[in-house]
C-alpha positions in Angstrom: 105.5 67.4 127.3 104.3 69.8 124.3 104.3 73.3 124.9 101.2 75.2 125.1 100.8 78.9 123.3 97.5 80.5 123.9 97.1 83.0 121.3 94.5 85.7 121.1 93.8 89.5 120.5 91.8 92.9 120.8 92.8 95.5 118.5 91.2 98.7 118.5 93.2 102.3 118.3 90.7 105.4 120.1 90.4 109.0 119.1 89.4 110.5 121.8 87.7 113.4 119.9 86.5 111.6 117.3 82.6 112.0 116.7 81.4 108.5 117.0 82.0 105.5 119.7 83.2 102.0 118.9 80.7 99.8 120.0 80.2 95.9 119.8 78.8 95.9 116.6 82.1 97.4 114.9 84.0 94.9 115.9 81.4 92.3 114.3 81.6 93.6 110.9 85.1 95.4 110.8 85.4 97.0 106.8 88.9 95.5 105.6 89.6 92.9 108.2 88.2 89.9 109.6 85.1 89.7 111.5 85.4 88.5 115.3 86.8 85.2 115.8 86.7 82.6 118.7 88.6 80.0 119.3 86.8 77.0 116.7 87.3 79.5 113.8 90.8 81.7 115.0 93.7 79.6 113.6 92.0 78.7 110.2 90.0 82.6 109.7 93.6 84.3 110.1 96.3 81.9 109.6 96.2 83.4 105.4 96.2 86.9 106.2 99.0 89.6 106.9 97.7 90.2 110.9 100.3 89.8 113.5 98.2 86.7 114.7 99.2 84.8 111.3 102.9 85.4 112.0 102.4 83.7 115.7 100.9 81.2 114.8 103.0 80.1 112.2 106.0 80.7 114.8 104.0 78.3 117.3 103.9 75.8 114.6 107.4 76.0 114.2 108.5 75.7 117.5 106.3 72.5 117.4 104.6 74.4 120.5 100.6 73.4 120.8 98.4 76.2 119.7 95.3 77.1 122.1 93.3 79.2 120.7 91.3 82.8 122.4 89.3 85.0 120.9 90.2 87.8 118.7 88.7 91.1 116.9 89.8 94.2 115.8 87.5 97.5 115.0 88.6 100.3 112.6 89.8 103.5 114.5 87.1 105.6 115.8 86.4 106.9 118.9 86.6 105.3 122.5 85.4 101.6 122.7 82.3 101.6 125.1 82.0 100.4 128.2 79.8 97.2 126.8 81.9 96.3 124.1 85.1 96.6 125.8 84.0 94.4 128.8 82.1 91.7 126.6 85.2 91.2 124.2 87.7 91.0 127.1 85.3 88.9 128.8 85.0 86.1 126.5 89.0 86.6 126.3 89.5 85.5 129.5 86.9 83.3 130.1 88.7 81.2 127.1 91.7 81.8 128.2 90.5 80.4 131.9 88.5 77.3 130.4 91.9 76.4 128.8 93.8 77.1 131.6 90.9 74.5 133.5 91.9 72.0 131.2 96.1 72.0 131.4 98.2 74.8 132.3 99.5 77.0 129.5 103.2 78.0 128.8 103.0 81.2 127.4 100.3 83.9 125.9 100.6 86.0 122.9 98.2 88.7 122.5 97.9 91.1 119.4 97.1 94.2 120.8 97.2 97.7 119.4 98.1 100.0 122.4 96.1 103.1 121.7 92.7 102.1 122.6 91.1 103.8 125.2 88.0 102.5 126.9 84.8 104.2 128.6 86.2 103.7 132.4 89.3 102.3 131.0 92.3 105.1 129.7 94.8 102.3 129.3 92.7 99.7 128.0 95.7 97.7 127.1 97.0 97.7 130.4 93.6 96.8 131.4 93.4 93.7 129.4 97.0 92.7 130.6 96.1 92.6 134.0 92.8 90.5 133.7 95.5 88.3 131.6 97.9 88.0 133.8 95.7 87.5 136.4 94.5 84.0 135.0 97.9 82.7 134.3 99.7 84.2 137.6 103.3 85.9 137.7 104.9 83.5 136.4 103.4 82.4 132.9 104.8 84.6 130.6 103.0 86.5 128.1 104.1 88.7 125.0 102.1 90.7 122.6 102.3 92.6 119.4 101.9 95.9 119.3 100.8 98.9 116.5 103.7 101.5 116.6 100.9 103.9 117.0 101.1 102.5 120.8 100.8 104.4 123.8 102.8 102.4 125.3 102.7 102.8 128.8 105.0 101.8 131.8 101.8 99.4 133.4 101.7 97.5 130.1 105.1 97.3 130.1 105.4 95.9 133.6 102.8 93.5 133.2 104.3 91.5 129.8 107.5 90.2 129.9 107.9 91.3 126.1 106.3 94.0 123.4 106.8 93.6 120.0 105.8 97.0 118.0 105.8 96.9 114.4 108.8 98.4 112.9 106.9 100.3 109.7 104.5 102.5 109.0 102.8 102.0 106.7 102.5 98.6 108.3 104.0 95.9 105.9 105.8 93.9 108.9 102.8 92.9 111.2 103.0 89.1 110.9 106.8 89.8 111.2 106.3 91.5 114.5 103.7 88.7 115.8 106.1 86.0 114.7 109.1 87.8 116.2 107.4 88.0 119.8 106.2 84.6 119.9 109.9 83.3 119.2 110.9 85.4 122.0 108.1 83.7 124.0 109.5 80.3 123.3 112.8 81.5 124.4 111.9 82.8 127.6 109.5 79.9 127.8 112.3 77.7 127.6 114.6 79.6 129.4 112.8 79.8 132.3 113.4 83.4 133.8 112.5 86.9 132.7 114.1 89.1 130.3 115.5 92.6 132.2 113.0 95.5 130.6 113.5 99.1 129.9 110.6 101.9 129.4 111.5 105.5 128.7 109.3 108.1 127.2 109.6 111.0 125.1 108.2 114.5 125.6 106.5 115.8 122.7 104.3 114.9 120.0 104.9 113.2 116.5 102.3 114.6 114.4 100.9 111.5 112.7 101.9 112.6 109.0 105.3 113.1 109.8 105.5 109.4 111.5 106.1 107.4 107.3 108.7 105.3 107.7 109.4 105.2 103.8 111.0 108.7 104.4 113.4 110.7 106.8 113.3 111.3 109.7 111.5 108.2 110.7 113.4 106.0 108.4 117.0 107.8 109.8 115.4 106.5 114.0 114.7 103.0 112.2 118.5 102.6 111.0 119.5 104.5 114.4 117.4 101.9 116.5 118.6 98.4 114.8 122.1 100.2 114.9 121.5 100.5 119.1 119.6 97.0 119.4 122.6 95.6 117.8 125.4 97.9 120.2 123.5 97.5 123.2 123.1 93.3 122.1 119.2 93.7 123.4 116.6 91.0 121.8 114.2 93.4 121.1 114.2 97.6 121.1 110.3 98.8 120.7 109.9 102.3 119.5 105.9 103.3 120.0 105.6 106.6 118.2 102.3 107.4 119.3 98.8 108.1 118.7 98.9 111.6 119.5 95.3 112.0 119.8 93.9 110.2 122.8 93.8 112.8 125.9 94.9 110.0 128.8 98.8 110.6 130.7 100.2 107.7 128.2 99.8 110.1 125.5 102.8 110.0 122.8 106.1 108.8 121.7 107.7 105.5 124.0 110.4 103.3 123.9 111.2 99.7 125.5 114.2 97.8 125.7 114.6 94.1 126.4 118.5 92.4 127.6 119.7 89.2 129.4 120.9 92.4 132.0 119.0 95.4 133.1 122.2 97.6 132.5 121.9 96.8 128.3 118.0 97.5 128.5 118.5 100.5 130.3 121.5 101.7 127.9 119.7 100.8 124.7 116.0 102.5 126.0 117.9 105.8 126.7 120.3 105.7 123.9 117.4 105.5 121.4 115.5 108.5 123.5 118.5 110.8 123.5 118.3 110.5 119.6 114.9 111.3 119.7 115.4 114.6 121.7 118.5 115.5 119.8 116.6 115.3 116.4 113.1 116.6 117.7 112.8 119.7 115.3 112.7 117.3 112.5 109.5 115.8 113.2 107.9 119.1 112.6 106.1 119.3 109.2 103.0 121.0 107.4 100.4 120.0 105.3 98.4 121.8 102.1 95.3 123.1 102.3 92.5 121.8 100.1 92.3 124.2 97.3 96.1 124.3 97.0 96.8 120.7 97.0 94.1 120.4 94.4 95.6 123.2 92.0 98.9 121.7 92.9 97.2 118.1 91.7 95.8 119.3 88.5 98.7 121.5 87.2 101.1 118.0 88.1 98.5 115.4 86.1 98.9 117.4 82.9 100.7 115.4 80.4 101.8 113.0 82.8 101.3 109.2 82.6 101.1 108.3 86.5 98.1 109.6 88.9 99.2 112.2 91.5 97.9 111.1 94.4 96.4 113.0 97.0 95.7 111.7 100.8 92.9 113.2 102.9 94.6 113.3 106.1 92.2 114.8 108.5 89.3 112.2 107.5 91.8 108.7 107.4 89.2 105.8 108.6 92.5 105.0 110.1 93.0 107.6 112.4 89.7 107.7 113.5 87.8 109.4 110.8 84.7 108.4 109.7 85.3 108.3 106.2 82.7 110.7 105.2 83.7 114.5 104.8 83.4 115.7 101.9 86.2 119.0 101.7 87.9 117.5 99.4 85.3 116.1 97.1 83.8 119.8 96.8 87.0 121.0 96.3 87.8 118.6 93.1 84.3 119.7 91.9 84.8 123.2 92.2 88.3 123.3 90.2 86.6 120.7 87.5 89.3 118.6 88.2 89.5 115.5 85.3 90.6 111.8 85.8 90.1 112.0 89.6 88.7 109.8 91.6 88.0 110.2 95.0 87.9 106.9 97.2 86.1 106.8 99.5 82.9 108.2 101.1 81.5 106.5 103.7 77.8 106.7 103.6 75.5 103.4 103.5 72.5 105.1 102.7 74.0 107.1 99.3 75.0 103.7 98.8 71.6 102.1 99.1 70.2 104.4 97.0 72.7 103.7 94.0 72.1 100.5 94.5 68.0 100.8 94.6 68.5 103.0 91.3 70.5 100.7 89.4 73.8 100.5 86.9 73.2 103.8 84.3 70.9 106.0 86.7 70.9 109.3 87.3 69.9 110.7 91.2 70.4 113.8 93.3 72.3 112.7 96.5 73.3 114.3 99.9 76.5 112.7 99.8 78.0 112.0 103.3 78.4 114.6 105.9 77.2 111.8 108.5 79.8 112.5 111.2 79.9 116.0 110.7 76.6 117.7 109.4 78.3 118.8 106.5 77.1 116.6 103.5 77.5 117.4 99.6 74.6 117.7 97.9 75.3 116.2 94.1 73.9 114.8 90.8 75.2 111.2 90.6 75.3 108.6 87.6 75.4 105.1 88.8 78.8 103.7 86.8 79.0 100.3 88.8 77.6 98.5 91.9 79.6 95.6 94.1 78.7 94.1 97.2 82.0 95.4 98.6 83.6 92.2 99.2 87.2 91.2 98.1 90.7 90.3 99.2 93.3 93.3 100.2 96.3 92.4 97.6 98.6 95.6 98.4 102.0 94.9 100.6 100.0 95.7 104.1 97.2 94.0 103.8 97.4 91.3 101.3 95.2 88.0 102.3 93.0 90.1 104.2 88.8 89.7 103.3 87.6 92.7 102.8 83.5 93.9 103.0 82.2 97.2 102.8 78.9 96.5 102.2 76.9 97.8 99.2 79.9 100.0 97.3 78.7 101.9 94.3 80.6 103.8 91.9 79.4 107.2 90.7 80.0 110.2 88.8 79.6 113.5 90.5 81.1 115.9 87.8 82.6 115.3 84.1 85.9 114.7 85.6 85.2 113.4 89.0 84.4 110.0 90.7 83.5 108.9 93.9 83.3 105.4 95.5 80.5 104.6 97.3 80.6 102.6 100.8 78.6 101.1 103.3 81.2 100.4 106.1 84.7 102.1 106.7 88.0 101.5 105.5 91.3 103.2 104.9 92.6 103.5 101.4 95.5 101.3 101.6 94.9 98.8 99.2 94.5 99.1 95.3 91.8 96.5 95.5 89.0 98.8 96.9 89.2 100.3 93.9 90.0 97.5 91.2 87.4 95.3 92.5 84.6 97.9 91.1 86.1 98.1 87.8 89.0 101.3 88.5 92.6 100.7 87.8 94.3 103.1 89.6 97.2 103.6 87.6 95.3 104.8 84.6 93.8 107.5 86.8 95.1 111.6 86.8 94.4 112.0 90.6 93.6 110.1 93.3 92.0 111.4 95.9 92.3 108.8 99.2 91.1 108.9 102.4 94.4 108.1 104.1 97.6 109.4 105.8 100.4 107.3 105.5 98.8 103.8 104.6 98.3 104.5 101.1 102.0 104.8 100.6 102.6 100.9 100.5 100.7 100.7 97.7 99.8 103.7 95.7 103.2 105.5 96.3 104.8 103.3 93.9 102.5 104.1 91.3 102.3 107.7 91.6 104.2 110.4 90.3 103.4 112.7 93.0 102.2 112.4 96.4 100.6 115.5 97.9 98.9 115.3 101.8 96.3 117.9 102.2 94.2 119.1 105.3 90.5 119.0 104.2 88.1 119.1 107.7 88.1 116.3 109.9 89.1 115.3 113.1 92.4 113.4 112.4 93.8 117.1 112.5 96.9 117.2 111.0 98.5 119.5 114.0 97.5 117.4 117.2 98.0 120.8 119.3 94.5 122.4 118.1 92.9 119.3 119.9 91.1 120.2 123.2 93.2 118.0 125.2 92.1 117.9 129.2 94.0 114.9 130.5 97.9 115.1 129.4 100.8 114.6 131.5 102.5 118.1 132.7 105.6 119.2 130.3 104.8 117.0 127.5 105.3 119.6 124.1 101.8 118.9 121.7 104.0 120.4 118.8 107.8 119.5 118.1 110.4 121.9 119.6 107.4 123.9 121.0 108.6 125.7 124.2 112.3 125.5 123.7 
């Protein structure tokens, strides 16, 4: 009899002091990824892009496994998902998931999760949306899921799958590898019949989220350290969940998972890969530049040279739970009459409307965003190009992906600075914001993105400098200056603070 793989997912990561909620409507119309999908529409909507759920499915078709398809959505960081939209998405998860169920038992689930969303009611939302899994299936169906590195990963989550995949990079160029790789290890222990032993360690202090790039040391020294212990330790998969060290729940921070034929290898590989952690933990330390200085630091670098430098506007990343919207940086770029920048993005639907309204070649006074924060930039724009904001990500994380941010103008602000106009937010990780409104990035002096780490996949290898700068916003560079209420006892918000 054919094996059945219900495949599904509910992405969403949660700032827990980020100024706006997550609400149904985000996961709708998602900027940069797929709108919500149900079960006619999954397999077909994300089979071509670079989502975990492409790489399971195409793993579920090779293991000539039958595919029964969920529901699955995904909303840009922001703040905690609301009590409505998080129980009408997981609803209509299990509710699928039991209609197919009613119709012939399944053998396995995959789920592409995220494992830093919080919930109103619901800290560990993840854990939360295992449980009302597992519940439908019983104990003995197994189910595996993909998870963001950015996970909290949790000892209830783990005890409720019987495997979790996180990706291995940041930026995230591996996530159908990661969704394949855990449906493969479904089928196994599908076939096998019996559980995998399981590991879960955590660490104790914080890894600010600029210091978590893969491309560089020391997170690209744990990577070689942690295939060189999966290997030793001959476990099938060690997860390393560096944490998204801005939601104020327990979980909070920096995990690690460990999955053997024998509990003795799990446990040996989970605490090998912590001790390495702990040994190395001044390392993940780091600092960022301020504003004006990165910008002086910008300018004096893009004279006479060929290549953009390109700057990344940490504390507002759409990806970390920014809005997209501050405008530090922009002023500062005015101010120092920066030339050959461009500053992508501002998030701000009605400054886009109002291009729009005026038309290619206008000239109009704008309070340019400030929505999250009160702080808007008020500025005299020329209207250089309008899109409807909708194309296909091309960069190495998100290539395949559809892409619409609504009306998207660009404009002049200054004689050497422009600004691109959005209606819905995304993070600048993909050349293609920008080229499909008539800007080739590589022919720019700066680049001003609102990103931490993301952009790197794409715009590092461009560049001939890369500068991260702390303009306001709530994706704050040092996690410690948060107003955290709800952390476990002894964990260290700073790295090697205390000792």
């Amino acid at each position: 009899m054919q094996m059945r793989i219900a495949i599904g997912g509910f992405q969403h990561e949660s700032h827990s002091f980020a100024p706006l909620p997550t609400g149904w409507d985000q996961f709708l119309t998602p900027g940069g990824f797929p709108a919500l999908q149900r079960a006619a529409t999954l397999v077909e909507a994300l089979r071509p892009t670079s989502l975990p759920t492409s790489g399971a499915i195409r793993a579920t078709e090779a293991a000539g496994a039958e595919i029964v398809p969920l529901v699955w959505c995904m909303a840009n960081p922001a703040g905690p998902v609301t009590a409505e939209a998080f129980e009408r998405i997981t609803a209509l998860l299990v509710a699928t998931l039991s209609d197919a169920v009613a119709e012939a038992p399944v053998d396995g689930v995959f789920l592409e999760l995220h494992g830093a969303m919080v919930a109103v009611g619901h800290d560990d939302a993840e854990a939360e949306v295992l449980r009302r899994v597992r519940a439908v299936v019983g104990p003995n169906v197994p189910i595996a899921a993909s998870l963001d590195p950015h996970c909290n990963l949790t000892q209830e989550m783990t005890d409720l799958a019987d495997v979790l995949v996180p990706y291995r990079t940041y930026p995230h160029v591996d996530q159908a590898y990661a969704g394949g790789r855990a449906t493969e290890i479904l089928v196994e222990r599908v076939k096998a019949g019996k559980p995998l032993a399981k590991a879960w360690r955590q660490v104790d202090f914080l890894i600010p989220l600029t210091m978590q790039c893969t491309m560089v040391p020391p997170m690209s020294l744990v990577l070689e350290e942690r295939a060189r212990l999966e290997a030793l330790h001959n476990v099938r998969e060690l997860g390393f969940c560096f944490g998204f060290p801005y939601a104020d729940f327990p979980g909070c921070g920096v995990a690690v998972s460990a999955y053997a034929e024998d509990q003795a290898s799990a446990d040996a590989a989970a605490e090998a890969l912590c001790a390495y952690l702990n040994t190395h933990e001044a390392s993940f330390g780091g600092n960022v530049l301020e504003a004006a200085e990165g910008v002086a630091q910008a300018i004096t670098l893009a004279r006479g040279n060929s290549k953009p430098v390109v700057m990344a506007d940490t504390q507002d990343n759409p990806g970390g739970g920014g809005h997209g919207d501050t405008t530090g940086l922009l002023a500062e770029l005015i101010r120092q009459d920066a030339q050959g920048a461009v500053l992508c993005l501002i998030n701000d639907a009605e400054s886009a409307a109002a291009c729009h309204a005026a038309g290619e070649g206008a000239s109009l006074a704008l309070t340019l965003g400030g929505k999250s924060d009160g702080a808007p930039l008020a500025v005299n724009a020329t209207v250089e190009r309008l899109t409807d904001g909708r194309f296909t990500c091309t960069g190495p994380m998100g290539k395949g992906n559809p892409a619409n941010l609504g009306a998207t103008a660009l404009i002049r602000v200054s004689s050497g600075v422009r600004v691109v106009v959005v209606s819905r937010k995304m993070q600048a990780l993909d050349q293609a914001i920008l080229t499909h409104i008539g800007v080739q990035p590589s022919a720019q002096s700066i680049l001003a993105l609102k990103s931490s780490v993301h952009f790197r996949a794409d715009f590092q290898p461009i560049s001939q400098a890369v500068l991260v700068v702390a303009a306001p916003g709530p994706v704050v560079a040092d996690p410690a200056t948060l107003p955290f209420t709800n952390l476990r006892p002894g964990l260290r918000l700073r790295p090697g603070a205390n000792r």
